[in-house]
Backbone as CSV, one residue per row, in Angstrom:
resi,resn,N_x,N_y,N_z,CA_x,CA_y,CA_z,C_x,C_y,C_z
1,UNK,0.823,-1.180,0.000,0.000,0.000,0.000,0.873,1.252,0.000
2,UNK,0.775,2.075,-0.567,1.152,3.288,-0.792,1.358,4.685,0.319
3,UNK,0.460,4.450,1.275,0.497,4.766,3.036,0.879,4.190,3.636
4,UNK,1.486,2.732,3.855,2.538,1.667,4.150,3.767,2.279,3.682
5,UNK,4.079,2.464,2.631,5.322,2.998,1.714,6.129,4.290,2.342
6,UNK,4.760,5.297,2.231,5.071,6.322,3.498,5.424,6.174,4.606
7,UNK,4.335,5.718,5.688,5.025,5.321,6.640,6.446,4.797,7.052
8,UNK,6.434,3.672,6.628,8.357,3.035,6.505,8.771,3.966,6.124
9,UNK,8.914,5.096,5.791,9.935,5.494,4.666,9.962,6.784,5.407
10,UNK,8.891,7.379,6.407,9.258,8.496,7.455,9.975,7.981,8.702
11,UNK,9.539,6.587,8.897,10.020,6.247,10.363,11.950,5.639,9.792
12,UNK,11.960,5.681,8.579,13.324,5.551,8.436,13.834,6.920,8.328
13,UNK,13.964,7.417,7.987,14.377,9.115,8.131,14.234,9.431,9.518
14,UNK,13.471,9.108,10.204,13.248,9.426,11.521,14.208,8.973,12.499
15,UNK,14.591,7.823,12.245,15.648,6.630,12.648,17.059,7.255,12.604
16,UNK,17.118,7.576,11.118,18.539,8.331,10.804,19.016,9.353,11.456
17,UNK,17.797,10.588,11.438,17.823,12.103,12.068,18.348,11.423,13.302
18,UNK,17.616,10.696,14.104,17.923,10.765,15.652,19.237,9.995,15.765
19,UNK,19.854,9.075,15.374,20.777,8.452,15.483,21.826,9.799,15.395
20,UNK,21.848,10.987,14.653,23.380,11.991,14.451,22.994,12.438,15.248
21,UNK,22.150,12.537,16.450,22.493,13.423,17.739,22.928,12.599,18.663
22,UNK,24.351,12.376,18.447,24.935,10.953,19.684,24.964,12.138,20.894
23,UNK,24.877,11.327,21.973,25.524,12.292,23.110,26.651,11.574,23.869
24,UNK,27.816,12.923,24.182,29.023,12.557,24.720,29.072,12.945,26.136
25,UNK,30.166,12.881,26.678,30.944,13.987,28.140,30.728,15.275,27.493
26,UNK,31.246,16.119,26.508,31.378,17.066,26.261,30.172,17.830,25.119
27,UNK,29.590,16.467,24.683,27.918,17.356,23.908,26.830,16.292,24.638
28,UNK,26.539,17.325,25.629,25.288,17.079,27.039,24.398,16.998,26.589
29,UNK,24.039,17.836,25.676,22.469,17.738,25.583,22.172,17.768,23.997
30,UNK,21.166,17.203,23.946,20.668,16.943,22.373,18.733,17.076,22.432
31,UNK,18.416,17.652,21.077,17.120,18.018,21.105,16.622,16.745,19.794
32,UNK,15.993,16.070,20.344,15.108,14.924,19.828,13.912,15.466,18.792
33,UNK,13.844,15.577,17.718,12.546,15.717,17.046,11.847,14.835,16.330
34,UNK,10.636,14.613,16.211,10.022,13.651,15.582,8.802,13.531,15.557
35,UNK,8.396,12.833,14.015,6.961,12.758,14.371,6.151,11.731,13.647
36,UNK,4.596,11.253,13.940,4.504,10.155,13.739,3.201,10.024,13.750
37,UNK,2.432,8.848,13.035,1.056,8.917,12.247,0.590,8.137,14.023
38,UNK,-0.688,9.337,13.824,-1.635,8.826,14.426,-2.955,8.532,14.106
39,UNK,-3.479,7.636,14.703,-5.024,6.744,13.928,-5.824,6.970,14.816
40,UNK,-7.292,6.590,14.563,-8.729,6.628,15.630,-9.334,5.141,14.477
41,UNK,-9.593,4.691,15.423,-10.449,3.334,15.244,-11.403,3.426,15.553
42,UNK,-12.190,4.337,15.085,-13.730,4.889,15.128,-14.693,3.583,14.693
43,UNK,-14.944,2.747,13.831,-15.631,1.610,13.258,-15.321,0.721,13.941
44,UNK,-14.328,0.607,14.678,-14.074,-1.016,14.978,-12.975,-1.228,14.039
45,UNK,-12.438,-0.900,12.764,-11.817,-1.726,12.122,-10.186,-1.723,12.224
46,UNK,-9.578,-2.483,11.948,-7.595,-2.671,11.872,-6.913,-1.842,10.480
47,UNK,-8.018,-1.329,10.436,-7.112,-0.692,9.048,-6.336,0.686,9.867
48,UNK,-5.306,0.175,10.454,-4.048,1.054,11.024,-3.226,2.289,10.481
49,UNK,-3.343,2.064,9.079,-2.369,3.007,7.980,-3.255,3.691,7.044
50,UNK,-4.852,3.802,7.338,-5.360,4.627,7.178,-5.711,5.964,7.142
51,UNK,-5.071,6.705,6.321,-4.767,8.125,6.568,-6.103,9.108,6.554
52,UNK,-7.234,8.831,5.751,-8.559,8.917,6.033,-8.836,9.493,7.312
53,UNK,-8.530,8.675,8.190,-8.545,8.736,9.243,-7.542,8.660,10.305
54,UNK,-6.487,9.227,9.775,-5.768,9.229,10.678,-4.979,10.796,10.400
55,UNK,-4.007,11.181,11.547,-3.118,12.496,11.441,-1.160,12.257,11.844
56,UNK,-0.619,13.145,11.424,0.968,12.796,11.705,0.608,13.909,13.085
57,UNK,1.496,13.763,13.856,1.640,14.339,15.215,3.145,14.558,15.142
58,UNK,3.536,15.606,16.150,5.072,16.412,16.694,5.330,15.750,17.806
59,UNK,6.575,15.301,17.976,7.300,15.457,19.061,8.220,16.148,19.199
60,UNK,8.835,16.835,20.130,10.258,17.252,20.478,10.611,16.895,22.036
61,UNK,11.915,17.211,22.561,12.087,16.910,23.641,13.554,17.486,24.194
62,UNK,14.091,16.874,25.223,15.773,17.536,26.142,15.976,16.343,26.325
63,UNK,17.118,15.879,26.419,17.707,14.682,26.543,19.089,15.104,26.939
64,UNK,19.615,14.719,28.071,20.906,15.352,28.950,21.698,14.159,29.419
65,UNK,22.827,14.123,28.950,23.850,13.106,29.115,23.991,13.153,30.490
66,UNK,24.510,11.679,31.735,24.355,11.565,32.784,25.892,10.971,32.934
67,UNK,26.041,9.833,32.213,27.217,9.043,32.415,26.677,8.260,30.984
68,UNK,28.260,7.509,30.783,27.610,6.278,29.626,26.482,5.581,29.335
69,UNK,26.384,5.182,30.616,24.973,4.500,30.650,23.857,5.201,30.806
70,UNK,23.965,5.988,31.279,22.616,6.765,31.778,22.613,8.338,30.875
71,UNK,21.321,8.383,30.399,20.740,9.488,29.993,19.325,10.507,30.567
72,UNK,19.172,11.342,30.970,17.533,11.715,30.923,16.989,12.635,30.035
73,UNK,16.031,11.932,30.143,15.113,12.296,28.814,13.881,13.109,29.341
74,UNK,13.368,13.434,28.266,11.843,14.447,28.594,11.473,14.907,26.957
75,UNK,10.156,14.499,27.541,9.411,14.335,26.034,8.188,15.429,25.608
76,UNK,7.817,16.154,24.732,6.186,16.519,24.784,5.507,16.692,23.276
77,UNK,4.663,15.701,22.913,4.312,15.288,21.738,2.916,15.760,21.427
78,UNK,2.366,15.927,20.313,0.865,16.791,20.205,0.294,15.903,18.807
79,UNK,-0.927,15.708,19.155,-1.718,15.149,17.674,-3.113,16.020,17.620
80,UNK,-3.615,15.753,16.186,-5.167,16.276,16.230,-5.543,15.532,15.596
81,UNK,-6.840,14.897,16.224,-7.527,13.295,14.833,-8.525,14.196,14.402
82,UNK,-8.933,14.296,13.930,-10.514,14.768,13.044,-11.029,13.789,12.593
83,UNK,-11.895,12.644,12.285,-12.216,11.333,11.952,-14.132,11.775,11.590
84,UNK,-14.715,11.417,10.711,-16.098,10.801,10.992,-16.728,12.018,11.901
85,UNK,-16.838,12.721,11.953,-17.744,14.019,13.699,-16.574,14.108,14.535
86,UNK,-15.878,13.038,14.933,-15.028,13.253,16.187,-14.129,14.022,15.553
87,UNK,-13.509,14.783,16.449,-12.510,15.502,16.762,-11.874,15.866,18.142
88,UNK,-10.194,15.294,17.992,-9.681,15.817,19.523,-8.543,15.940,19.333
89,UNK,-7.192,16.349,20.497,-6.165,16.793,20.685,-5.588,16.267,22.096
90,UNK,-4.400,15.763,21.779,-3.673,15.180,22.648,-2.518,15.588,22.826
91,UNK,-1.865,16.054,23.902,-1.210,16.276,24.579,0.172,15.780,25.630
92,UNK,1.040,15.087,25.074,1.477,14.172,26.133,2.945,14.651,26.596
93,UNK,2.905,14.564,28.027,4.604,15.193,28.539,4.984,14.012,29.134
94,UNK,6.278,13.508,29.001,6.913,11.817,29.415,8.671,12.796,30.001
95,UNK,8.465,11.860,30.939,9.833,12.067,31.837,10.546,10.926,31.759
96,UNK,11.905,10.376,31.582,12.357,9.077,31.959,13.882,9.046,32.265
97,UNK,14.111,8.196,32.416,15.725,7.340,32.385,16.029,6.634,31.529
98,UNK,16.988,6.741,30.480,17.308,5.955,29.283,18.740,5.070,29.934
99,UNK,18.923,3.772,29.690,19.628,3.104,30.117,20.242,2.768,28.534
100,UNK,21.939,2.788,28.511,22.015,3.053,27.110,22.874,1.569,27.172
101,UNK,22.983,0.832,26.812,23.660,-0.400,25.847,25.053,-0.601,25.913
102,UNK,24.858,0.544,24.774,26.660,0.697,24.060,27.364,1.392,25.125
103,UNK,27.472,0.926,26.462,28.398,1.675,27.826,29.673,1.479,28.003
104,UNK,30.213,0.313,27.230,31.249,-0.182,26.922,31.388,-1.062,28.223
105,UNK,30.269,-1.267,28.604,29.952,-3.058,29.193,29.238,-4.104,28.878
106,UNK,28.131,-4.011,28.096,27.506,-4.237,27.461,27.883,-4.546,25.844
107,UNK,27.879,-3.399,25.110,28.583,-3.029,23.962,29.484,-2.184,24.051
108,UNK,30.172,-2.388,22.916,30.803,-0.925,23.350,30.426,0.185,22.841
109,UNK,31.520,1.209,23.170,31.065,2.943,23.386,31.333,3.433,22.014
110,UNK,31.978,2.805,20.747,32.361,3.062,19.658,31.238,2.311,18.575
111,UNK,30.418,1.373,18.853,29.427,0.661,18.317,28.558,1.556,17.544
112,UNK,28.707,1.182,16.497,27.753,1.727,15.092,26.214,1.248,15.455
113,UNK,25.683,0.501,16.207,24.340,-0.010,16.680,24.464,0.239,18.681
114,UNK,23.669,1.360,18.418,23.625,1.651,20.036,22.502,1.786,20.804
115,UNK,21.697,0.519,20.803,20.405,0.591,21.674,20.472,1.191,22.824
116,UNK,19.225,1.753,23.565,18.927,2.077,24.753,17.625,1.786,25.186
117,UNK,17.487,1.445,26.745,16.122,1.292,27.003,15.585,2.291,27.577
118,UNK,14.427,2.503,27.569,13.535,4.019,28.823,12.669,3.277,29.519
């Protein structure tokens, strides 16, 4: 599908962008942007990648280097569905702890693949 096509093909760009904001000792902080399809399942039905009915939403955020392993994060993301009559707006602020991978205990700190968990 052709809104399938899209999709993959923003959340890979999306993937990329965020991966060149590594954070070090000496670059603390990095600003996260991103954004991403949101749906309303108004009928009941699974059609997920329905753009009909669905909207892309913003995120941005602060993300502050702690130590190797540790990062904190802070998030605040916005959508608007319009669907069928309904209409609404969402709002969401997320606080966390990112536990990063590549600590050079785990993986290492030079690793071209550097998961983290929140």
């Amino acid at each position: 599908k052709k809104t399938m096509k899209r999709f993959c093909l923003s959340l890979i760009i999306g993937m990329i962008a965020f991966a060149g904001m590594a954070q070090t000792s000496d670059n603390r902080f990095a600003i996260p942007v991103g954004f991403g399809l949101n749906h309303l399942d108004a009928e009941g039905t699974r059609e997920i990648f329905d753009l009909g009915e669905g909207s892309f939403g913003f995120e941005t955020g602060l993300k502050y280097y702690l130590s190797p392993s540790f990062n904190l994060a802070g998030n605040v993301s916005r959508f608007k569905l319009d669907a069928d009559g309904f209409s609404t707006t969402s709002t969401d602020l997320d606080f966390g702890l990112e536990y990063k991978l590549a600590n050079g205990k785990l993986l290492s700190e030079d690793s071209k693949f550097k998961p983290y968990l929140t």
